[in-house]
Every structure is written in structure tokens, then in C-alpha cells.
C-alpha positions as CSV (number, residue, x, y, z in Angstrom):
1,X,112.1,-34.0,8.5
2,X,113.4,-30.8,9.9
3,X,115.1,-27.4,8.9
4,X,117.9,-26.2,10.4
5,X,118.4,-22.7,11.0
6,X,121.9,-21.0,11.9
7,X,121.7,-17.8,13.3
8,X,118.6,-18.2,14.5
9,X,118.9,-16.1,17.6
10,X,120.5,-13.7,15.1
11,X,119.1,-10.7,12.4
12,X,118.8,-12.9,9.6
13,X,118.1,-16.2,10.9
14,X,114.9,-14.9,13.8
15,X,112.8,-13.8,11.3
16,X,113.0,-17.1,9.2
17,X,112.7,-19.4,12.5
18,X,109.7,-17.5,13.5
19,X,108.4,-18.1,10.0
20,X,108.7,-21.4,9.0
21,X,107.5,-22.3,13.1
22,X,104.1,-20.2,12.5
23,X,103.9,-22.2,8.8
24,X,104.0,-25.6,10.8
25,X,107.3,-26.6,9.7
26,X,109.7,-28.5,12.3
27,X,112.1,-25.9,12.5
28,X,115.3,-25.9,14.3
29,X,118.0,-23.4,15.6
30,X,121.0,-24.0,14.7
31,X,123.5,-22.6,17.6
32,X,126.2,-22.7,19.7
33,X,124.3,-22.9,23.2
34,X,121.1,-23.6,22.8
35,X,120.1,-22.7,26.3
36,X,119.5,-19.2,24.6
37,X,116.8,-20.8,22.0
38,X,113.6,-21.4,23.2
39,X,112.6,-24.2,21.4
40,X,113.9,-27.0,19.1
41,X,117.8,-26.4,19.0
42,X,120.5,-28.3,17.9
43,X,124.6,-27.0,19.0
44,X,126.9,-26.9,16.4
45,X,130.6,-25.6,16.2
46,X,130.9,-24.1,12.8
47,X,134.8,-25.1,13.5
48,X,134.1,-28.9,13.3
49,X,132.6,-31.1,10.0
50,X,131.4,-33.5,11.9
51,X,129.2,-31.1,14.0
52,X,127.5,-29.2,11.0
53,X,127.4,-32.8,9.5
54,X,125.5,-33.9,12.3
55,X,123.1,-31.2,12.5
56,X,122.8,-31.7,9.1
57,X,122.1,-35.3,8.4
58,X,118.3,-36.2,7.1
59,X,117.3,-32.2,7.4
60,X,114.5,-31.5,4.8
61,X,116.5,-28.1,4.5
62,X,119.3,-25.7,5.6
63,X,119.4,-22.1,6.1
64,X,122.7,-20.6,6.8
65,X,125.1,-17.3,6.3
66,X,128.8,-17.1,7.5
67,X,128.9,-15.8,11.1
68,X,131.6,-12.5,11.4
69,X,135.2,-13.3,11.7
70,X,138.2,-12.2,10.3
71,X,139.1,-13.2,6.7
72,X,140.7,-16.4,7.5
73,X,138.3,-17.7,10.2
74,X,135.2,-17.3,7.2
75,X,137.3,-19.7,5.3
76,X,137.6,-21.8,7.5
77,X,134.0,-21.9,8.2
78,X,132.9,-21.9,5.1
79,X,134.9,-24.8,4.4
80,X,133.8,-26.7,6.9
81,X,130.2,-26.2,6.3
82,X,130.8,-26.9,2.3
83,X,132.2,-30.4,3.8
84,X,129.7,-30.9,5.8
85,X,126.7,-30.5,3.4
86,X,128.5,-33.1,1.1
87,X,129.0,-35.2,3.8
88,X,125.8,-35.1,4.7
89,X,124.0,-34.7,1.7
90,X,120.5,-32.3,3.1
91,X,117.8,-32.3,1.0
92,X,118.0,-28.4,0.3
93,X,120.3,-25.3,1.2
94,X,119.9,-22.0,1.0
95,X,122.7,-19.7,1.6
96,X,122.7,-15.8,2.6
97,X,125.6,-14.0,1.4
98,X,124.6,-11.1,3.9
99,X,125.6,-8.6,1.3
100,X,129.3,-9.8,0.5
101,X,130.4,-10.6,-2.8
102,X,131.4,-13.8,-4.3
103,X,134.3,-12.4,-5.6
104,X,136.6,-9.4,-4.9
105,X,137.6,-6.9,-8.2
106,X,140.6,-8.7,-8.5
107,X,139.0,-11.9,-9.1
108,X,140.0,-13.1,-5.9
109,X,137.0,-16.1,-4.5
110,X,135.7,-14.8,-1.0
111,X,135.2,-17.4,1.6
112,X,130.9,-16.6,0.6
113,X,132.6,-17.4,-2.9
114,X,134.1,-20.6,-1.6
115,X,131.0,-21.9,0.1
116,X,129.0,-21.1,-3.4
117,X,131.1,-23.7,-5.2
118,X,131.1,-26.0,-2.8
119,X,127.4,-26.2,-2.7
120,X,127.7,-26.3,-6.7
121,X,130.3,-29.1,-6.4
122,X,128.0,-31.3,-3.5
123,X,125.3,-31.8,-5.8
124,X,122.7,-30.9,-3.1
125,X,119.6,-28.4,-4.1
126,X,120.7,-25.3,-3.0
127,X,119.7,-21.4,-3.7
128,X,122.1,-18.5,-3.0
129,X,120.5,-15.7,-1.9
130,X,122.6,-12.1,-3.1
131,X,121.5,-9.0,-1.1
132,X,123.1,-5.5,-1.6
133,X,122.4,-3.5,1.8
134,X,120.4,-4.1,4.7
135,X,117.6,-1.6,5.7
136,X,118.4,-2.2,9.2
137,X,121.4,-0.4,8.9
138,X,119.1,2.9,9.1
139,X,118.2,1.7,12.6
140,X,121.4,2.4,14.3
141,X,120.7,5.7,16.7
142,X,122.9,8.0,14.8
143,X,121.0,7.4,11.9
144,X,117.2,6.3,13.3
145,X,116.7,9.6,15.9
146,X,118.0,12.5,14.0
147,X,115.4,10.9,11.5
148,X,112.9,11.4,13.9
149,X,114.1,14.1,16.1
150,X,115.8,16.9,13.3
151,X,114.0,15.7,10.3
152,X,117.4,14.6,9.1
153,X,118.0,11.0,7.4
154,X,122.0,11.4,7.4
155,X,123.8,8.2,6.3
156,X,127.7,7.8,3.9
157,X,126.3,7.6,0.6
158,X,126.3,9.8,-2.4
159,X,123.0,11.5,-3.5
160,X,123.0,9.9,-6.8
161,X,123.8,6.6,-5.5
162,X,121.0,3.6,-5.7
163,X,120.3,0.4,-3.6
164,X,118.7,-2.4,-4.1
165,X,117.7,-2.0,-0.8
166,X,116.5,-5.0,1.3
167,X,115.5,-5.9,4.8
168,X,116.1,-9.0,7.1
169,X,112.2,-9.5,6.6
170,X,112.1,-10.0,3.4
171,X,115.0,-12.0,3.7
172,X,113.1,-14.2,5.6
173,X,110.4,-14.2,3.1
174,X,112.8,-15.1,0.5
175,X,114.4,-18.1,1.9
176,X,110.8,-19.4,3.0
177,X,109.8,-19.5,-0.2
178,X,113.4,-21.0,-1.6
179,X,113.4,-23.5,1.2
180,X,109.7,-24.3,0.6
181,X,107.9,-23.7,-2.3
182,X,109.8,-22.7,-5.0
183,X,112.8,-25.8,-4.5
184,X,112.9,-25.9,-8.4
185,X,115.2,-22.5,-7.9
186,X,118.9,-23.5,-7.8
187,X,121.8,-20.6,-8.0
188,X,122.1,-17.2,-6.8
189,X,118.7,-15.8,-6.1
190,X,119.3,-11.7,-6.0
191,X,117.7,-9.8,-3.4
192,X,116.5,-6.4,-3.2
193,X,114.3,-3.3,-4.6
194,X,113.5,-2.6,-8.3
195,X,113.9,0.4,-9.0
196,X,116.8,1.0,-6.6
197,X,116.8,3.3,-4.3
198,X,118.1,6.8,-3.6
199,X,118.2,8.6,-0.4
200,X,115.5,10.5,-1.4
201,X,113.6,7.5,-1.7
202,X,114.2,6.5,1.6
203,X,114.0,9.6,3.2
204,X,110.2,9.8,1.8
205,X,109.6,6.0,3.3
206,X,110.5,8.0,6.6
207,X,108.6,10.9,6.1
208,X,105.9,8.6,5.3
209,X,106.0,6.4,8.2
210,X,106.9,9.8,10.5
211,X,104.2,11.9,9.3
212,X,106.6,14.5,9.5
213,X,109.0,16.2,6.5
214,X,111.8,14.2,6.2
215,X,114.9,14.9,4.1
216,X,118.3,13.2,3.2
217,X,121.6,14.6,3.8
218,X,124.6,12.8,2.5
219,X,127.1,12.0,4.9
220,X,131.0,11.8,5.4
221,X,132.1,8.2,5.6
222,X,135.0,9.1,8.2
223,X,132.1,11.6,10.1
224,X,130.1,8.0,10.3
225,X,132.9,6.2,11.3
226,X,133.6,8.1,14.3
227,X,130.1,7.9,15.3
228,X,129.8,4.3,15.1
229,X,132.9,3.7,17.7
230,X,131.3,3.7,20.1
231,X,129.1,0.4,19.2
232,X,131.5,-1.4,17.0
233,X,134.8,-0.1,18.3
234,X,137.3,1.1,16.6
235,X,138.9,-1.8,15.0
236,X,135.3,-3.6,13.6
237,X,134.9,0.4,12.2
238,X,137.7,0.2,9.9
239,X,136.4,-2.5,7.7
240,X,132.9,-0.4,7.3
241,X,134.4,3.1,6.7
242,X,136.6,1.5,4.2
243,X,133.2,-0.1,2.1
244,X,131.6,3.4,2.5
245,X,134.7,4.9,0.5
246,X,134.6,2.2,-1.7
247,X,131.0,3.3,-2.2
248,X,131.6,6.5,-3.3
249,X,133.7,5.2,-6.2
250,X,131.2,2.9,-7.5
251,X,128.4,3.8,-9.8
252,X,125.5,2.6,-8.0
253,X,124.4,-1.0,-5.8
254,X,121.3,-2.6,-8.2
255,X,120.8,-6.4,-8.2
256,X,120.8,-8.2,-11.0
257,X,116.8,-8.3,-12.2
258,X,117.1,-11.4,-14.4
259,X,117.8,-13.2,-11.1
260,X,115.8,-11.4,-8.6
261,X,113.5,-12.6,-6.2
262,X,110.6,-10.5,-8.0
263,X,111.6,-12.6,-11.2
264,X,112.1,-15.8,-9.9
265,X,109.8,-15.9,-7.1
266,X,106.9,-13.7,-7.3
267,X,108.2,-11.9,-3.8
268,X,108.5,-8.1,-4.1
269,X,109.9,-6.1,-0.6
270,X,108.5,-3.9,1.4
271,X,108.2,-0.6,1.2
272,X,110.8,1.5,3.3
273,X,107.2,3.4,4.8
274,X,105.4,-0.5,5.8
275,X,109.2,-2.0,6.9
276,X,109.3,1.1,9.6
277,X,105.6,-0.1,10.3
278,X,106.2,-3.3,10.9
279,X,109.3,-3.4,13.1
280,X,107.1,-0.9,15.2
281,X,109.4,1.9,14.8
């Protein structure tokens, strides 16, 4: 039996396929056109039940997280994938929340928050994994080259404010394992570093990997924003300036350590210093 992988041409999903395929597993992207897959693919439309259900049926396991869409469309799709894995019933699904809550402040269920209960409610094995922040975020030009050029790790959070940082590597680690070994684990699996980190922390991975002096400098949210028009645009910036003001409201972003991967798993994350080394930055 296989295990389907969506987004596997994707950040989250690569690093899995690649993964399980060099474990020996029958791995297989989960996409929309599969002529940009080489390899085993399957096409799926996340808008249609009986697509996912499909791809789905007699899969040893599922990997999947909600592509980007507005508010509505992620409902929709995670609907329709909920349905689907009842439908048809895989033996395993692990789900990436890519960082979003389950649930707003307010108490308001998020469409990830939807597709959570749904998996409850099917009564298929399934594992949630919870990160906080992607590392790869650091990777964007404005942040990566003043890093390397000025000595300068700039980026819209307080000084005093920790992450559980985490990167799609050992995301791919982590679902491995929960897709793999460790199918005893069911519910939210949280992802991340213990201790979290400040930007001081990170700025000393850099230094680190740089061999240079590195320091962090905390940066305006709306002075990020402007600089990430350019490669978002301006209406996919609003969302992310508005989380970065949000940020500097909240205390800190640590995962919960009773259900972390370290805990539950034995898998601790890289280092900032060997993630730079080993994307070959």
C-alpha cells in the first residue's frame, strides 16, 4: 500500500516525498497536474470528495496541509478532505496545520480546526502536527542577505519574544516518523524548539553558520510589509503584517511540551547553525 503526499512539489510536502522514497516506501504525490512530479503521482482536485476519496482509497497513509486560499475556500477544502477520509477510510493521516491555529481567540473553529474534528469524528488513525513558525521564513532576501552582507538579522518581532521555532525539515522528520513508526500517536503532535527561541538565538545560529558576527535587530512590522510587496503583493501582505502586530501583543509563541515531538517521538530539531548547513545556505 502507498502514501499519498499533497503538496508534494511544495515546502512541506518535498521534503517528506523525498523521505519516505529514499526509506523505500511507495510514495505518492498528491497534485493537481502531475506532469510537474517526477515520479508516482496521483491528480486530485481538493474541490471534489470523490477525487481526494479516490486518491485516498486503500492508502497505507496520508500526508496533507490546507493549500492557501481565502477563508472560505480553506473550508471548503477542508471539508471536502474531512469527507473524503471518512469515505474512504486510509489507514493513517497526518495533518500539518502549517502554523495556524485550531481556533481563533474568540473561539471561533478555523477551517485547520474543522478538518481536526473531522478526522476525530472519521475514526481513522490520524496525528496533527502543530508548528509555531517556519525557519524558512528567515530565507526571504530582505531577511537572508543583510544577514550575510551587513551582519544584520532584521525580522518584525520583539526582542523578548520566543519561538518554538521549526523548519520544513524537521517537519518532514516528524510526519515520517508519525506516518511510520510511531502510528500509536493519535492527536495533535506539537512541533518546534525547547527552549524557544529569541532573536538572539537565531542570530548566533547565523553567526555560527556565517562565521562572521551576527546580531538581531527588531524590526517594524509595517517596515517588513513594505518590503515583502514586492513578492507577495500587496493584498497577500495584509494578512502577514496584520499576524506580526498581533505578535507584538502576545507574550511569547512556545509549543506545548507535554505534546511535543521531543516528548512523544524522540525527534528533537535542528539547530538554526546545521538547518543553514543543510539547505546549503
Amino acid at each position: 500500500m502507498t502514501i499519498i503526499v499533497h503538496g508534494a512539489t511544495g515546502a512541506q510536502g518535498a521534503p517528506l516525498l523525498s523521505l519516505l522514497q529514499a526509506a523505500g516506501h511507495d510514495a505518492t504525490a498528491a497534485v493537481r497536474d502531475t506532469t510537474k512530479v517526477d515520479g508516482k503521482a496521483v491528480s486530485v482536485d481538493f474541490d471534489s470528495v470523490a477525487s481526494l476519496a479516490e486518491a485516498y482509497e486503500g492508502a497505507e497513509g496520508v500526508f496533507v496541509h490546507l493549500p492557501l486560499g481565502s477563508p472560505d475556500q480553506q473550508v471548503a477544502f477542508a471539508t471536502a478532505i474531512g469527507d473524503a477520509v471518512t469515505q474512504a477510510r486510509p489507514k493513517r493521516v497526518v495533518f500539518s496545520t502549517s502554523g495556524y491555529p485550531l481556533t481563533l481567540p474568540d473561539g471561533t473553529t478555523t477551517a485547520h480546526g474543522i478538518l481536526h474534528d473531522k478526522l476525530e469524528q472519521s475514526g481513522v488513525s490520524y496525528a496533527v502536527i502543530a508548528p509555531k513558525t517556519f525557519l524558512e521564513n528567515l530565507l526571504l532576501p530582505i531577511t537572508l542577505e543583510p544577514a550575510r552582507t551587513e551582519g544584520t538579522l532584521r525580522y518584525p518581532i520583539r526582542e523578548d519574544y520566543a519561538i518554538s521555532w521549526i523548519s520544513h525539515l524537521d517537519m518532514a522528520d516528524i510526519a515520517v516518523k508519525l506516518l511510520t513508526d510511531n502510528v500509536d500517536v493519535q492527536g495533535v503532535v506539537t512541533a518546534g524548539a525547547l527552549p524557544a527561541l529569541l532573536g538572539d538565538d537565531l542570530a548566533r545560529g547565523f553567526s555560527a553558520h556565517l562565521n562572521k558576527p551576527v546580531t538581531f535587530e527588531s524590526q517594524n512590522p509595517d517596515d517588513y510589509g513594505k518590503l515583502i510587496i514586492p513578492i507577495f503583493g500587496a493584498a497577500g501582505v495584509e494578512p502577514v503584517i496584520a499576524s506580526y502586530h498581533a505578535r507584538w501583543s502576545m507574550p511569547d509563541e512556545r509549543i506545548d511540551e507535554s505534546r511535543s515531538a521531543q516528548k512523544l517521538l524522540g525527534v528533537t530539531p535542528r539547530s538554526v547553525e546545521q538547518w543553514l548547513h543543510d539547505m546549503r545556505i
